[in-house]
C-alpha positions in Angstrom: 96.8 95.2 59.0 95.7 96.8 61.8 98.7 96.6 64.4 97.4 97.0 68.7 100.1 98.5 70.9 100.9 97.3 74.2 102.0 98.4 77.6 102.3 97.2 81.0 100.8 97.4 84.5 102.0 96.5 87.2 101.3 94.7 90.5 103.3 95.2 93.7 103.3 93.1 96.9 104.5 94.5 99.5 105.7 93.7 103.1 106.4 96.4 105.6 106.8 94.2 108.6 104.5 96.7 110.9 102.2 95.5 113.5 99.5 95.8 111.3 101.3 94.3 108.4 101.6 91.2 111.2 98.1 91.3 112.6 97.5 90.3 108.6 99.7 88.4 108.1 98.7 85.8 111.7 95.3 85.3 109.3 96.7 85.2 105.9 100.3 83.6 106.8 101.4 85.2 104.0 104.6 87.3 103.6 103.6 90.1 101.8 100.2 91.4 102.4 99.8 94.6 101.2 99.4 95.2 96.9 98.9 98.3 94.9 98.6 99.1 91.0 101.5 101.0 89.2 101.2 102.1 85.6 105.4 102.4 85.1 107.9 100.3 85.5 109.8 102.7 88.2 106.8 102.8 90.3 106.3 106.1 90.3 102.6 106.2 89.9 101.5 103.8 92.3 98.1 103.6 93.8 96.2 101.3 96.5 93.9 101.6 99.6 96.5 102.0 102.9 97.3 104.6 105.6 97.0 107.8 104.2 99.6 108.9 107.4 102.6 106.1 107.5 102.6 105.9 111.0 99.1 105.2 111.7 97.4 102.7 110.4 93.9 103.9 111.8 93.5 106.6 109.0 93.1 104.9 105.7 91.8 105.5 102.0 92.1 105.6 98.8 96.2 106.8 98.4 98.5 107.3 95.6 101.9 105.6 97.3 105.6 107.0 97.3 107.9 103.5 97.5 110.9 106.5 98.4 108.8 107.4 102.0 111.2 106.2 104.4 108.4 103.8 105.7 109.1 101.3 103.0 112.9 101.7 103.9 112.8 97.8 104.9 110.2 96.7 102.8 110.2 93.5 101.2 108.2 92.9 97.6 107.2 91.1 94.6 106.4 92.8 91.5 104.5 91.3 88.8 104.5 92.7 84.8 100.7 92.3 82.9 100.6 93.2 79.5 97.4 94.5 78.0 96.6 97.2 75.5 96.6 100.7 75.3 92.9 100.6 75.1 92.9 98.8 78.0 95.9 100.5 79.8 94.3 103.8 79.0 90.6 102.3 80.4 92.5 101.7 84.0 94.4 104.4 84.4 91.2 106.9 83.5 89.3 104.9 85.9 91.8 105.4 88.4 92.3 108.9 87.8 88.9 109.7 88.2 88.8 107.9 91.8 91.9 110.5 92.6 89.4 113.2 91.7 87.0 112.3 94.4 89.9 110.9 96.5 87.8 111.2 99.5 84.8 109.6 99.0 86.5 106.4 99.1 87.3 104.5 102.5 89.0 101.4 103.7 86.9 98.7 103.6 88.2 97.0 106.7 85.0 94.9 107.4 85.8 93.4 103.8 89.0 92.3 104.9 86.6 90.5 108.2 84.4 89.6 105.2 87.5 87.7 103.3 88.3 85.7 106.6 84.7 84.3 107.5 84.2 84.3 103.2 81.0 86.5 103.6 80.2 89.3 101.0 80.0 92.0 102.7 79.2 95.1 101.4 80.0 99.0 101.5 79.6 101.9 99.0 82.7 103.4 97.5 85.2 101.6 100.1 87.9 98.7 99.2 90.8 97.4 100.9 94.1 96.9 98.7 93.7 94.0 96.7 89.9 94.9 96.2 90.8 97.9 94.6 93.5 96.3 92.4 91.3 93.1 90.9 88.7 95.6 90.4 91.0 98.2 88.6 91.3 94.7 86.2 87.6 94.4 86.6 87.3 97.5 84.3 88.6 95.9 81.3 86.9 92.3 82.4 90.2 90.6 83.0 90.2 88.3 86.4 93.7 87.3 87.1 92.0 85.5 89.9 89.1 83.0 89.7 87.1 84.9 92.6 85.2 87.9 93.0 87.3 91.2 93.5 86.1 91.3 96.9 87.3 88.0 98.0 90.9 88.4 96.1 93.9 88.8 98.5 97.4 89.7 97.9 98.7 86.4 98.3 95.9 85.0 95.7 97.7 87.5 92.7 101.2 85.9 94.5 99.8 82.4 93.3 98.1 83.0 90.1 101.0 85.3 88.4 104.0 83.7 89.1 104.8 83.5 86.0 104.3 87.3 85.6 107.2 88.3 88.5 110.0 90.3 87.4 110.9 91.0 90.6 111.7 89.6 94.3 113.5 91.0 97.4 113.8 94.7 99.0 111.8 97.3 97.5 114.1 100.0 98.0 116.9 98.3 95.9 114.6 98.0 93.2 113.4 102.0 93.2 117.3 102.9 93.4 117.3 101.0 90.8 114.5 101.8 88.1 114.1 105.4 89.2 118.0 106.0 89.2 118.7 104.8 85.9 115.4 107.6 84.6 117.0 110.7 86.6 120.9 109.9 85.4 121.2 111.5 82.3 119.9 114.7 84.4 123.2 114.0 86.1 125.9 114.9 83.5 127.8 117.7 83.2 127.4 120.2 80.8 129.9 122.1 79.0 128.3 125.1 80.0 130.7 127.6 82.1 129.6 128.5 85.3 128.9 132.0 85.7 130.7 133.9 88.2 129.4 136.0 90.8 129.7 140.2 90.0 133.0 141.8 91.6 130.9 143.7 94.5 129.0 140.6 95.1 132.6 139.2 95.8 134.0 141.6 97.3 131.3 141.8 99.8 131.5 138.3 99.8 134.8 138.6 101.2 134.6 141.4 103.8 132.0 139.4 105.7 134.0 136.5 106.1 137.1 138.7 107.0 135.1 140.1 109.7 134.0 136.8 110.7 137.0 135.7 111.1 138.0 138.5 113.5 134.8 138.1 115.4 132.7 140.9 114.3 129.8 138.7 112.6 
């Protein structure tokens, strides 16, 4: 019997409460207006279209996100777990992968989000805006999580359709301290391994300089 493995993908929602983020969110009055793709569960390889510098919101593409940047320091999120297969996990991540190889072809499709409000298709080669680029990450393995074109889909429209999928609500920080603590702590205990000290002259040395510090000379 032939036996499919799974893994997951994730999709984050994200609220940085910047003036941007607010311009957004007086169209969408939606909390969290901003979503990205990660392909582990401590969000470490996250990717979306956004500001490629996190203070300026007027130079945007296609970026691979760190969630530890001090600009999400207050960020609020929701975090939603898919399941598909490794055929299909594997599909999405190459097709993403091969976006990062070209990184800079790709721009922010900013008319699109213009597009979204007045509901008019409006098209541009080889730019998205964030939750463009996620449905059609899904639109790789022909799975619609929401019953519109990829162009059309907002971030609150995955909110809606995959409550059911959330694992996760509240401040994003506290869940990367979290995840990505837990990974790094067994690189956290001590060894039994001695520590080595330094060579007699290197000590010696060592000491004379701080002797004549203390007297001034240094």
């Amino acid at each position: 019997m032939n036996m499919t493995s799974n893994k997951d993908i994730y999709i984050v929602l994200t609220g940085t409460g910047t003036a941007f983020s607010g311009m957004i969110r007086w169209f969408t009055k939606a909390e969290l207006n901003h979503a990205s793709i990660a392909f582990d569960s401590e969000l470490c390889e996250v990717y979306s279209f956004g500001r490629k510098k996190a203070h300026n919101p007027f130079i945007a593409g296609f970026i691979r996100e760190d969630f530890n940047d001090p600009f999400y320091s207050n960020a609020d999120c929701s975090i939603y777990q898919l399941r598909v297969s490794s055929e299909q996990y594997d599909t999405m991540h190459n097709h993403v992968m091969g976006m990062m190889q070209n990184q800079e072809r790709y721009k922010y499709h900013l008319l699109g989000l213009i597009g979204v409000l007045l509901n008019i298709k409006i098209n541009r080669e080889d730019a998205y805006f964030c939750s463009h680029f996620v449905a059609s990450v899904f639109e790789e393995i022909e799975v619609h999580h929401v019953n519109k074109p990829a162009c059309f889909v907002t971030p609150e429209d995955f909110a809606l359709s995959l409550n059911a999928n959330k694992i996760y609500s509240g401040k994003l920080t506290y869940y990367v301290r979290k995840t990505q603590g837990r990974k790094l702590r067994p690189a956290l205990i001590h060894t039994n391994t001695p520590s080595i000290a330094p060579p007699a002259s290197v000590a010696s040395r060592m000491m004379r300089v701080m002797k004549e510090r203390a007297k001034g000379i240094v």
